[in-house]
PDB file of N, CA, C and O in Angstrom:
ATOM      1  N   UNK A   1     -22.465  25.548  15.819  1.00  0.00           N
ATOM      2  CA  UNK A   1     -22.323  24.291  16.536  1.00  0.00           C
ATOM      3  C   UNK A   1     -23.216  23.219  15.927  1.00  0.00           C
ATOM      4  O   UNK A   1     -22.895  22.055  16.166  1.00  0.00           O
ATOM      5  N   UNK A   2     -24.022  23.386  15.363  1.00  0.00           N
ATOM      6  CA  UNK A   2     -25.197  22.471  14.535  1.00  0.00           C
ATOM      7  C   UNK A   2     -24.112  21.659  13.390  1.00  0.00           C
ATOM      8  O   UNK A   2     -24.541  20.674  12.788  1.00  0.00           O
ATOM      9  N   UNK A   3     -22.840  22.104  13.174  1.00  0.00           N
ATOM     10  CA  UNK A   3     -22.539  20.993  12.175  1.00  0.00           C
ATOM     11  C   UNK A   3     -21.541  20.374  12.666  1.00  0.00           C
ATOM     12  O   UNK A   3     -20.754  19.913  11.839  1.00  0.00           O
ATOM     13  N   UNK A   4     -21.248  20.165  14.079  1.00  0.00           N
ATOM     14  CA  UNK A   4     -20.215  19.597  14.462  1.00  0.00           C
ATOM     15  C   UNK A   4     -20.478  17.755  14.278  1.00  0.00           C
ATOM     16  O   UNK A   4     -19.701  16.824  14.065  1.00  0.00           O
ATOM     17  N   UNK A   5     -22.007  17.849  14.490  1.00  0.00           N
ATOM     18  CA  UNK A   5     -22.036  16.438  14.213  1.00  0.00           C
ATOM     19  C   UNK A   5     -21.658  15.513  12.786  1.00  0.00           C
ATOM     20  O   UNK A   5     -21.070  14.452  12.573  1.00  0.00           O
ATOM     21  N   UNK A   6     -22.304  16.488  12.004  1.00  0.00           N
ATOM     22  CA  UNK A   6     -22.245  16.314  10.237  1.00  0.00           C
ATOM     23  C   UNK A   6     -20.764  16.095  10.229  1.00  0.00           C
ATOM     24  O   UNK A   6     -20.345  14.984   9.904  1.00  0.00           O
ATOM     25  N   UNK A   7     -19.835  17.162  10.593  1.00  0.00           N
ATOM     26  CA  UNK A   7     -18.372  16.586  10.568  1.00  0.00           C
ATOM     27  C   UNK A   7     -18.033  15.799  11.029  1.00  0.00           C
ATOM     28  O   UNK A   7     -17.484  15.209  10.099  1.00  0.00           O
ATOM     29  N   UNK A   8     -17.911  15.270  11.792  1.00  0.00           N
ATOM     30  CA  UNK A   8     -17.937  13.660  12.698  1.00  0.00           C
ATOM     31  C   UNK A   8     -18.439  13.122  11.862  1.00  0.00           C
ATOM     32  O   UNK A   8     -17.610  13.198  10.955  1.00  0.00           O
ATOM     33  N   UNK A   9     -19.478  12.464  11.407  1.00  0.00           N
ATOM     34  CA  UNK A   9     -19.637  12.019  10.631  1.00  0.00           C
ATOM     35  C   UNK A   9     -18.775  11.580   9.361  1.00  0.00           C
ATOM     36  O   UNK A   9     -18.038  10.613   9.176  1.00  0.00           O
ATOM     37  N   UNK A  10     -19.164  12.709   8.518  1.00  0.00           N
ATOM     38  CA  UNK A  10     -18.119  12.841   7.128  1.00  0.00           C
ATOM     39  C   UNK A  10     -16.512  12.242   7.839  1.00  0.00           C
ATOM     40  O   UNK A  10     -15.837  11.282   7.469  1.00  0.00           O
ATOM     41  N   UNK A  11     -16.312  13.010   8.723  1.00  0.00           N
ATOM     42  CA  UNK A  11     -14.631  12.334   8.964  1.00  0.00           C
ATOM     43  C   UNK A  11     -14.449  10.787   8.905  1.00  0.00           C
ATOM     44  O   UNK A  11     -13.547  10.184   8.323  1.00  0.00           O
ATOM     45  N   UNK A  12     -15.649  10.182   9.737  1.00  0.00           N
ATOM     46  CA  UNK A  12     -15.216   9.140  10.146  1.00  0.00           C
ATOM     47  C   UNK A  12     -16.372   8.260   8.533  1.00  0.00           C
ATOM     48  O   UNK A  12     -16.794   7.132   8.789  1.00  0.00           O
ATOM     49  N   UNK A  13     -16.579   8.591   7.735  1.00  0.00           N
ATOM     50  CA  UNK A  13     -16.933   7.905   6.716  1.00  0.00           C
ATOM     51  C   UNK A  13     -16.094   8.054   5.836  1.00  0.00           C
ATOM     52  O   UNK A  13     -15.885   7.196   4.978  1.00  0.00           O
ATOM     53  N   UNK A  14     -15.373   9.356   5.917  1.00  0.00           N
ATOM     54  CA  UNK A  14     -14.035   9.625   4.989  1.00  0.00           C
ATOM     55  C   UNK A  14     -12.734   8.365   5.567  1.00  0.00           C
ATOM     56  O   UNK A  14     -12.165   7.769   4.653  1.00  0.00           O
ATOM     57  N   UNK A  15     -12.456   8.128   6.535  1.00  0.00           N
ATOM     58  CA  UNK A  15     -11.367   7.536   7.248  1.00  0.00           C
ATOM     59  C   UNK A  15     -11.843   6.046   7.050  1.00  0.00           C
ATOM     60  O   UNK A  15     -11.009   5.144   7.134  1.00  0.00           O
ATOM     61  N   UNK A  16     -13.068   5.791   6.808  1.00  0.00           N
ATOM     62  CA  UNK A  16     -13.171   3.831   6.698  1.00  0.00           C
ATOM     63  C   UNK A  16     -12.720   4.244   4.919  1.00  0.00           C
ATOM     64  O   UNK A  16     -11.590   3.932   4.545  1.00  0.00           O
ATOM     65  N   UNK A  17     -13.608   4.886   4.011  1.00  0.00           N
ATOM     66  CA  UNK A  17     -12.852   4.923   2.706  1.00  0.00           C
ATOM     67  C   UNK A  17     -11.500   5.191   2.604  1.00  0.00           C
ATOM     68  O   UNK A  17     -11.083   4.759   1.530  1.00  0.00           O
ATOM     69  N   UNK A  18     -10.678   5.695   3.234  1.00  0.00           N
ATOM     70  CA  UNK A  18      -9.498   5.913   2.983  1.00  0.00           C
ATOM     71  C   UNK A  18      -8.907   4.193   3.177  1.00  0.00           C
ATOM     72  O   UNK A  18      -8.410   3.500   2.289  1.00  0.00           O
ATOM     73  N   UNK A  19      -9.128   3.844   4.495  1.00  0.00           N
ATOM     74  CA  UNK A  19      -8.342   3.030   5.042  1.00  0.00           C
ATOM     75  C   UNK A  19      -8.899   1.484   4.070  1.00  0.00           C
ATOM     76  O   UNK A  19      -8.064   0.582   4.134  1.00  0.00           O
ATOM     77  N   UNK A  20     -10.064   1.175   3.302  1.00  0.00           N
ATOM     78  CA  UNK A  20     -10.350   0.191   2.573  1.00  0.00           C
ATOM     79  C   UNK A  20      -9.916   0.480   1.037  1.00  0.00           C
ATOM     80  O   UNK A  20     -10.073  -0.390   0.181  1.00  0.00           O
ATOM     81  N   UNK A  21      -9.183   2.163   0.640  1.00  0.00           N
ATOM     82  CA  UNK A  21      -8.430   1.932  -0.413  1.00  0.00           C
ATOM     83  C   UNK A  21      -6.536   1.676  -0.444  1.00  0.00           C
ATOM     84  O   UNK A  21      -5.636   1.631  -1.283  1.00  0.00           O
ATOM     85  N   UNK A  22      -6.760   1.526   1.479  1.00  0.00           N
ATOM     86  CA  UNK A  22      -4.891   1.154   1.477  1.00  0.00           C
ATOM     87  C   UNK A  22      -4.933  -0.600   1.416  1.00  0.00           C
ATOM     88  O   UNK A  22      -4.009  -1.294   0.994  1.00  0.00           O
ATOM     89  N   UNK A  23      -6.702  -1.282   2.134  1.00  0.00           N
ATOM     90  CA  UNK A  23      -5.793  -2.956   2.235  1.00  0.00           C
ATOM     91  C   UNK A  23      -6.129  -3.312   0.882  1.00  0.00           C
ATOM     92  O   UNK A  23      -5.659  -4.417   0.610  1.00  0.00           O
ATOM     93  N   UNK A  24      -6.779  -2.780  -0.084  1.00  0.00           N
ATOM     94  CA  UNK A  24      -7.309  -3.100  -1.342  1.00  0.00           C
ATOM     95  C   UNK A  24      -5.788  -3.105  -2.619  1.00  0.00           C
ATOM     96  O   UNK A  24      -5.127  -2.166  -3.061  1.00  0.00           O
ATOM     97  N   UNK A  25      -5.677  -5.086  -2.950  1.00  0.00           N
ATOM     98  CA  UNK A  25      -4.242  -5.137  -3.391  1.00  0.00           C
ATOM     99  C   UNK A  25      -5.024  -5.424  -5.184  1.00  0.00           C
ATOM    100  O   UNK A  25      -5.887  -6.240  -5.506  1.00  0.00           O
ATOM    101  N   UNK A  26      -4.418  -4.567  -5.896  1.00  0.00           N
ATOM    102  CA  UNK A  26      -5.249  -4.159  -7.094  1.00  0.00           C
ATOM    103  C   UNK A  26      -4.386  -5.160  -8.310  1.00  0.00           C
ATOM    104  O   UNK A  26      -4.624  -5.049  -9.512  1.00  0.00           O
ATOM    105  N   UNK A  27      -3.104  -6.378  -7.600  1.00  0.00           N
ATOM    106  CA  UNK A  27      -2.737  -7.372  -8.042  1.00  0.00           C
ATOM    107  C   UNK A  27      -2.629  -8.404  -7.976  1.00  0.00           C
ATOM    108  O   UNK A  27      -2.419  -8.829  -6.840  1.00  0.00           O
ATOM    109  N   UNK A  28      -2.687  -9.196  -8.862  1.00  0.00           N
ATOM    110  CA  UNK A  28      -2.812 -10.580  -9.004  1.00  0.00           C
ATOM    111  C   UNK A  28      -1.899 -11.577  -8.237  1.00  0.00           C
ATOM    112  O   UNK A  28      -0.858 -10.960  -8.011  1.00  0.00           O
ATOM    113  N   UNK A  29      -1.830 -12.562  -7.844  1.00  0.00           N
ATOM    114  CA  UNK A  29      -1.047 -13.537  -7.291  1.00  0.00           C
ATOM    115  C   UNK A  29      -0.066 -13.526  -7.941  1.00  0.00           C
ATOM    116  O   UNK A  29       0.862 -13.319  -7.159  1.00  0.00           O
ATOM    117  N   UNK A  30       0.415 -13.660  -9.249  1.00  0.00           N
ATOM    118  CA  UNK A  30       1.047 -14.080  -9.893  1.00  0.00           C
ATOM    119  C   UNK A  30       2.019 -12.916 -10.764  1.00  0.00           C
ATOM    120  O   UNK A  30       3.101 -13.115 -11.318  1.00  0.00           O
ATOM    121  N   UNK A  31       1.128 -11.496 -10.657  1.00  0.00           N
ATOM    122  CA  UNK A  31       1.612 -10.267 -10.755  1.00  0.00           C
ATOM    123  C   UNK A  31       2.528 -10.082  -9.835  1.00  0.00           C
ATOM    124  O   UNK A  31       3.700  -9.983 -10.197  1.00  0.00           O
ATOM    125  N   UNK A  32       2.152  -9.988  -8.319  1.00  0.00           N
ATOM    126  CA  UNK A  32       2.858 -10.111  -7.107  1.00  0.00           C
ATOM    127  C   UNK A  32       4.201 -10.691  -6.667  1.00  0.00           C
ATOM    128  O   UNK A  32       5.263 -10.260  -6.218  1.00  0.00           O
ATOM    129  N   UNK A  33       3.611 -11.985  -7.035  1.00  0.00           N
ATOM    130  CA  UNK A  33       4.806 -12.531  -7.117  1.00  0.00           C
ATOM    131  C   UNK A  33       5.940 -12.587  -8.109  1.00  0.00           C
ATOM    132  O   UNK A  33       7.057 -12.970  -7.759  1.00  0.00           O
ATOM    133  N   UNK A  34       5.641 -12.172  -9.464  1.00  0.00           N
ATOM    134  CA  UNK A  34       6.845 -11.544 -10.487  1.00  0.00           C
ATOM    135  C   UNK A  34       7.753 -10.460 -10.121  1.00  0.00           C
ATOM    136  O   UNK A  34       8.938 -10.459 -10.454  1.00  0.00           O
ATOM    137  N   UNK A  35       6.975  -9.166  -9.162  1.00  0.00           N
ATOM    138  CA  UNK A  35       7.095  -8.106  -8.981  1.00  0.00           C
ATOM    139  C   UNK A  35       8.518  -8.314  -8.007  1.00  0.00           C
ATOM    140  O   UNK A  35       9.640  -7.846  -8.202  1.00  0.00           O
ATOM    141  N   UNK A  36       8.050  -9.157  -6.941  1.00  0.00           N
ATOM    142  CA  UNK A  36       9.028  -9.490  -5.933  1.00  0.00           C
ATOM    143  C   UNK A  36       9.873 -10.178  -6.167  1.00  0.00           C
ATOM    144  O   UNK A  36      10.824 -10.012  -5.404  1.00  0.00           O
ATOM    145  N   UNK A  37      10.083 -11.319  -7.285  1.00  0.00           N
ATOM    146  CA  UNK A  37      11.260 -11.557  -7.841  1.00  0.00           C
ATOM    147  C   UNK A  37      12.175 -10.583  -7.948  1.00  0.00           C
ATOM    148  O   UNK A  37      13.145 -10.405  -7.211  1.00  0.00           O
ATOM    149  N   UNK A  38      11.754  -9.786  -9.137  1.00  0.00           N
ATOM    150  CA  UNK A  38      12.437  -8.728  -9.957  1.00  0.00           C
ATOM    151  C   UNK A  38      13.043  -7.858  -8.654  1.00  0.00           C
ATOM    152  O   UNK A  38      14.274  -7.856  -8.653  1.00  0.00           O
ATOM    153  N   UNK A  39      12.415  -7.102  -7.521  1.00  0.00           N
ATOM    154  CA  UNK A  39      12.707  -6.876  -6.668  1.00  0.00           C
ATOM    155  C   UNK A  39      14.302  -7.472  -5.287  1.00  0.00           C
ATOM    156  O   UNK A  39      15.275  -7.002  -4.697  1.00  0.00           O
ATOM    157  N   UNK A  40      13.673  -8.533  -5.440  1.00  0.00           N
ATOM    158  CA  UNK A  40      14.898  -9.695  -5.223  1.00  0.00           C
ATOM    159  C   UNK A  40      16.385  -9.689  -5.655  1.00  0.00           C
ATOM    160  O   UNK A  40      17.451  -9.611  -5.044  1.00  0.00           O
ATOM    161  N   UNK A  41      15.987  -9.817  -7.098  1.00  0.00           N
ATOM    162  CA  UNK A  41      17.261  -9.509  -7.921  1.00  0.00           C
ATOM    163  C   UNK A  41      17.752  -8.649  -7.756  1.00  0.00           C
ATOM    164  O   UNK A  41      18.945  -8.698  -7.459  1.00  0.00           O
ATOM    165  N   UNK A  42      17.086  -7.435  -7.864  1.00  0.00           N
ATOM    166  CA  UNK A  42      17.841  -6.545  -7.829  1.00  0.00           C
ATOM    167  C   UNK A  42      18.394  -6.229  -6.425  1.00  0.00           C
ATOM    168  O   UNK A  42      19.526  -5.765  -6.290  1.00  0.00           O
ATOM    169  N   UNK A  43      17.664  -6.461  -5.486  1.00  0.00           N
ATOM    170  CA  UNK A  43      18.385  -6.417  -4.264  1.00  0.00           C
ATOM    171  C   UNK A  43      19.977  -7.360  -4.354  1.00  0.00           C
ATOM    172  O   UNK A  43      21.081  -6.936  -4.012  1.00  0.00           O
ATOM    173  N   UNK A  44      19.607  -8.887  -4.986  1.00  0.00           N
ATOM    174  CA  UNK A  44      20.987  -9.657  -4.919  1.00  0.00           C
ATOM    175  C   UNK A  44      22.149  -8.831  -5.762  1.00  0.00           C
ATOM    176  O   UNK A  44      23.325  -9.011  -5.448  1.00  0.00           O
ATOM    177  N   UNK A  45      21.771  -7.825  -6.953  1.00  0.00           N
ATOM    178  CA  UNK A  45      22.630  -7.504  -7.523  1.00  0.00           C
ATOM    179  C   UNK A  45      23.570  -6.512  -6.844  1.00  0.00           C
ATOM    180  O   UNK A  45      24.791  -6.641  -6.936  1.00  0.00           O
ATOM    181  N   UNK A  46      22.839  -5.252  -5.976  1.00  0.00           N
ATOM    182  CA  UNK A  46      23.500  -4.392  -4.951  1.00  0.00           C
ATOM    183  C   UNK A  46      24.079  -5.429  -4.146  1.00  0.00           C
ATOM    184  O   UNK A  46      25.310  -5.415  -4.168  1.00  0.00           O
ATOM    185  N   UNK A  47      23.588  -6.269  -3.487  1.00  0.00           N
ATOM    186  CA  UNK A  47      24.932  -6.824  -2.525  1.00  0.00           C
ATOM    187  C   UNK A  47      25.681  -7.672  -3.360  1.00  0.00           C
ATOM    188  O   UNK A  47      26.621  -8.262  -2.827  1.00  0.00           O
ATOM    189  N   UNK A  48      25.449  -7.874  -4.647  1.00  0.00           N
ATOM    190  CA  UNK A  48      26.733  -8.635  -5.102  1.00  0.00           C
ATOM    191  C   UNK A  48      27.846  -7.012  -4.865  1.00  0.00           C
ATOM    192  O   UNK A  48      28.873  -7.030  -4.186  1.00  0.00           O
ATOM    193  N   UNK A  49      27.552  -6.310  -5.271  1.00  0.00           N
ATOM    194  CA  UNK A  49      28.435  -5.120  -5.868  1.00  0.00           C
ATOM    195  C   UNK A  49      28.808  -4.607  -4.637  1.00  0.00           C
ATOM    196  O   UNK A  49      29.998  -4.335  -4.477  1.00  0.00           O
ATOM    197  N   UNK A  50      28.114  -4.444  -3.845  1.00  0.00           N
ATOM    198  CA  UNK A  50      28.706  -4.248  -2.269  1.00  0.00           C
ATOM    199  C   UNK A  50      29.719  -5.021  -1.706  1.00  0.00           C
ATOM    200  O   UNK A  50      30.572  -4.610  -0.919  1.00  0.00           O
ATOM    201  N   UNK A  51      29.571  -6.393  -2.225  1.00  0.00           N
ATOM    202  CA  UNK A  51      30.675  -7.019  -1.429  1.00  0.00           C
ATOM    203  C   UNK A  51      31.748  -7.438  -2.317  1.00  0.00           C
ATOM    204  O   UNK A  51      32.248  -8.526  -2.032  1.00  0.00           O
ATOM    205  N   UNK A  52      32.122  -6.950  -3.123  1.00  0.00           N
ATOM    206  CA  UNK A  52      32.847  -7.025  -3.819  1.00  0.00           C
ATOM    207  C   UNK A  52      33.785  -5.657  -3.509  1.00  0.00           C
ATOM    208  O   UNK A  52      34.783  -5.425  -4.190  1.00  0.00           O
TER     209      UNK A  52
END
């Protein structure tokens, strides 16, 4: 029972690192926004072909 605290711990120092390497965006403005173009397109290209 002496390490129940130590785990508590570790968990909840493990869970702020986890959760500050999901909002951490490792691209540029301008990366981003290329990305989602290209994304775009290709979305417009499936519904061209869909509705056709």
């Amino acid at each position: 029972m002496a390490r129940g605290n130590q785990r508590d711990l570790a968990r909840a120092k493990n869970l702020k690192k986890q959760s500050e390497l999901k909002t951490k965006n490792s691209k540029s403005g301008s990366e981003m926004q290329r990305d989602k173009e290209a994304v775009a397109a290709l979305m417009r290209e499936k519904q061209k072909k869909g509705n056709t």
